[in-house]
N, C-alpha and C positions, 0 to 999 in steps of 0.2 A: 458346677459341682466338680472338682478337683482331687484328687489323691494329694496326697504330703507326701508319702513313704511308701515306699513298695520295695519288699522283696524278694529279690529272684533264687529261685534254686536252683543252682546245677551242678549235679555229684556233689563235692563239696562245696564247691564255693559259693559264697553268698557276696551277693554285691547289693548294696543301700542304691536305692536313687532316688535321689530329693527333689519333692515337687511341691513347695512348700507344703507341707499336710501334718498331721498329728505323726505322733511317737506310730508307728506300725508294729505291729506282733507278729512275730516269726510263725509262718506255718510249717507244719508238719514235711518232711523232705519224701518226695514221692520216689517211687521203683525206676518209673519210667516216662521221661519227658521233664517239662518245668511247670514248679507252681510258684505262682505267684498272688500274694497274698495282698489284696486291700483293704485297709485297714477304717473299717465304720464310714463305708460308702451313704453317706448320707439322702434323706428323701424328705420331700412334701407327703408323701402320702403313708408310709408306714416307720414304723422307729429304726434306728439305723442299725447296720450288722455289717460284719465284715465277710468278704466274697472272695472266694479263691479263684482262680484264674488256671485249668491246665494247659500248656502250650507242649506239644506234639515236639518230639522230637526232631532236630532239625529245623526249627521254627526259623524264618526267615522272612524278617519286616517287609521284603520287596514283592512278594508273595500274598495272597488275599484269601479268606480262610470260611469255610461255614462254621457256624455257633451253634453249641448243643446246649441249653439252657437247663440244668438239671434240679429239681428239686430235695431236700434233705440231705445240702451240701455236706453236712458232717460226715455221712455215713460212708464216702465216696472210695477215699483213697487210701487210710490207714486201721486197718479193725485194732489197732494195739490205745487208739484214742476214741475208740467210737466204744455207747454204754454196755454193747453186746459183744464187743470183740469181732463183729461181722462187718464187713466192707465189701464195693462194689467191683474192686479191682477195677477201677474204671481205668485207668495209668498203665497197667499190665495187659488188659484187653485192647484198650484203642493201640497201643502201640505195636502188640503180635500184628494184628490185623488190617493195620498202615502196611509193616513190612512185608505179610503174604497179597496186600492189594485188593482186599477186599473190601477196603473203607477207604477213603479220601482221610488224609490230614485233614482234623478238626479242629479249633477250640472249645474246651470245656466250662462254662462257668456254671458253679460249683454254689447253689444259694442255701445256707444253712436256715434249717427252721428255727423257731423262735422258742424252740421248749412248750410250756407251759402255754404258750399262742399259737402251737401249728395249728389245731384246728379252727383255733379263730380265722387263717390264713387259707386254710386247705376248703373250708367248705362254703360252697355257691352262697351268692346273694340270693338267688333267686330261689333256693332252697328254703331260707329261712323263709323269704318273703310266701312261699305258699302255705305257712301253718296259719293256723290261727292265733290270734294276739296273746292270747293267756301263754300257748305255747310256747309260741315264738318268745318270749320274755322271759321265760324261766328258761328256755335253753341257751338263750343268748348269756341269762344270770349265770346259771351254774356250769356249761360246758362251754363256756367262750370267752369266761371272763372280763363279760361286759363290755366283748370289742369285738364284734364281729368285721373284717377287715379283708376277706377275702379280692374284693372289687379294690380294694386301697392296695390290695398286694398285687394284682396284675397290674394295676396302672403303674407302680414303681418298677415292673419288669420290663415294660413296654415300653412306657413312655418315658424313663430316668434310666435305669440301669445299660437296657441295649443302649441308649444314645452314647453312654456314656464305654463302653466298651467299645463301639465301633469307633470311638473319637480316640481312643486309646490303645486302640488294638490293631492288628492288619487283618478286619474280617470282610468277607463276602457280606452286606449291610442288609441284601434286598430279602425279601421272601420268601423265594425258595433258597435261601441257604439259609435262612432261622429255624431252629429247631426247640423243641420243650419236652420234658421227658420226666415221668414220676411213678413212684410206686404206689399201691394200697389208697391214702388221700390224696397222694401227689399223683396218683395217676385220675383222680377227680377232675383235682384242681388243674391238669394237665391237655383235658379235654374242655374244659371251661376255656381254659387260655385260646384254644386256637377256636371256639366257637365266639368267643368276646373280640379278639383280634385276629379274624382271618386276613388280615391284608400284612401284622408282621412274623406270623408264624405259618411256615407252610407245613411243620407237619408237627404231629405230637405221638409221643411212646406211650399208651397207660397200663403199665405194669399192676396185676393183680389191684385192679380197682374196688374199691370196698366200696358194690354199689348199696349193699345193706343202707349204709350209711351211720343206720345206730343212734336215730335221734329217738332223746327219750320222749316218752308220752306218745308215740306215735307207733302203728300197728300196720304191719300191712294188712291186717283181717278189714279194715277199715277204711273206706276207698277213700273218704276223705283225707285220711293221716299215710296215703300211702307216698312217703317219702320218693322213695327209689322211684317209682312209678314218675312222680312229677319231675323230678331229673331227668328221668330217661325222654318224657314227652318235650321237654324246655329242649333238649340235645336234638330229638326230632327236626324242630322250627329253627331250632339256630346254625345246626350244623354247615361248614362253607359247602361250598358248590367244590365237588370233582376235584373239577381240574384246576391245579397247582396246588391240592394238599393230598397230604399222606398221615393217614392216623392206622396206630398198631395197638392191638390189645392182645392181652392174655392173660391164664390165672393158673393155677393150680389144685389139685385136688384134696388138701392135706390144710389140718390146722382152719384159720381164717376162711384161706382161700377157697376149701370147701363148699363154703356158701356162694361162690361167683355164678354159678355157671346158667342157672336161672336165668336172672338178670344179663348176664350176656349176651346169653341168646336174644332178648329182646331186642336188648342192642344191636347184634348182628343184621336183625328182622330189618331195623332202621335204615342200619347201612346201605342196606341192599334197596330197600324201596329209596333210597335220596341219590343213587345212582353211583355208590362205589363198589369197586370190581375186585380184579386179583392185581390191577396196578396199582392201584393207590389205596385198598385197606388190607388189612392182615388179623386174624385173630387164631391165638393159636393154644390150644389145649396141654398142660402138662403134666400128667398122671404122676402122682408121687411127688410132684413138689411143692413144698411148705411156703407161709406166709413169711418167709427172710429172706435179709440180705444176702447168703448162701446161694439162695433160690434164685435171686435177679440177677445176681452176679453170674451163674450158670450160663446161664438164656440170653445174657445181654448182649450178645454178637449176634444176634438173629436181632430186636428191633435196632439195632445199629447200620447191619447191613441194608435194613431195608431202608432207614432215614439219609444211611452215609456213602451207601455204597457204590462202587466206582460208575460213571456214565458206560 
């Protein structure tokens, strides 16, 4: 699995570099750092998309880097192309926060969702697998569009995508310098990731996690249909061990987020009985803020510091 084309951005200049690969599409020119734009990273397990690449300013091939894996790539670096106008400033924060030393130089990759199939991407296999059949089929019918792919999606991060950025990249390859980080489903699917693959993610960020979930036909009055419930116990059993990962949560109290804190706390419960402390979990409450990019973009130096922050 090869790139053809990539281009780099710096200030202005744009420089081609050919590796035999398809025509490449110009991304969006970032505030702060380079981005680098792959164009239809192709996979065995999910349909192709193209992946931005941020590299930290000062980036330096002789130098070896930790990867922050971030979910709902589009939303990351320009709100003038994203469908709300909001972005993560992700470009403008890692770069203050390299200069004042509070983070370690990163790379960013930047995995855009699929529209119309995020949540076929963003929610558990094992989620679906606890309804029952009738359920399960209509919701895979009408909210999944008949592709439920979540388990196809980490395996393309895991086992195609990182290979393929450490073969191409100058990163830290091992463990603890993998990272994954998402918001609302992507903070789901974000904790799924380092409970699926605790040997190549040491830690995950899950931003205002929508443990509701929101599957139709299913009630939490109803222990059987209690969605969230079976999540939260499947996270119980699978969760890694301690030592060498770092998972951070938090929500908001406003819009969506309103509804987290419930469920969280449950989660918290977990934490603490699977033996994580104040080194390695974090969850953190934030009165008054809403379910948007506004909102994560905020906050986003607190789970940064805690996944990036200097030794």
């Amino acid at each position: 699995m090869r790139l053809l084309q990539i281009w780099i951005f710096t200030g202005g200049l744009v420089l081609l570099l050919n590796q035999c690969s398809p025509t490449a599409k110009q991304a969006a020119p970032v505030k702060k750092g380079t981005l680098i734009h792959l164009d239809q990273v192709s996979s065995t397990y999910v349909d192709p998309r193209p992946i931005d690449v941020w590299l930290p300013p000062g980036y330096d091939s002789t130098r070896r880097y930790p990867v922050l894996y971030m979910h709902d790539g589009q939303m990351l670096f320009d709100g003038q192309r994203t469908w709300n106008h909001q972005e993560w400033k992700v470009d403008e924060t890692m770069d203050s926060m390299v200069i004042s030393k509070q983070v370690r130089p990163a790379i960013i990759v930047a995995i855009p969702n699929k529209g119309p199939y995020r949540w076929a991407e963003y929610v558990p296999q094992v989620i679906l697998d606890s309804l029952p059949v009738s359920i399960k089929e209509e919701v895979i019918r009408k909210w999944l569009n008949n592709r439920p792919s979540a388990d196809a999606y980490l395996k393309y991060i895991a086992l195609e995508l990182k290979p393929h950025i450490d073969h191409h990249f100058s990163t830290l390859s091992d463990r603890d310098h993998t990272y994954i980080m998402g918001s609302s489903m992507g903070g789901i699917i974000s904790l799924y990731a380092i409970c699926s693959y605790p040997d190549v993610f040491g830690g995950a960020a899950c931003m205002s996690s929508h443990w509701p979930l929101d599957i139709p036909g299913t009630t939490e009055d109803d222990i059987a249909y209690d969605v969230p419930g079976f999540y939260i116990r499947y996270v119980a059993n699978h969760l890694p061990a301690p030592d060498g990962h770092r998972i951070y949560f938090d929500y908001g109290t406003e819009t969506l987020d309103s509804l987290y804190e419930p469920y969280q706390m449950r989660v918290d419960r977990l934490m603490t009985w699977r033996g994580y402390g104040d080194a390695n979990w974090i969850t953190r409450k934030f009165p008054g803020a809403s379910h948007s990019e506004d909102s994560w973009a905020e906050r986003l130096p607190i789970p940064l510091i805690f996944l990036l922050g200097q030794p």
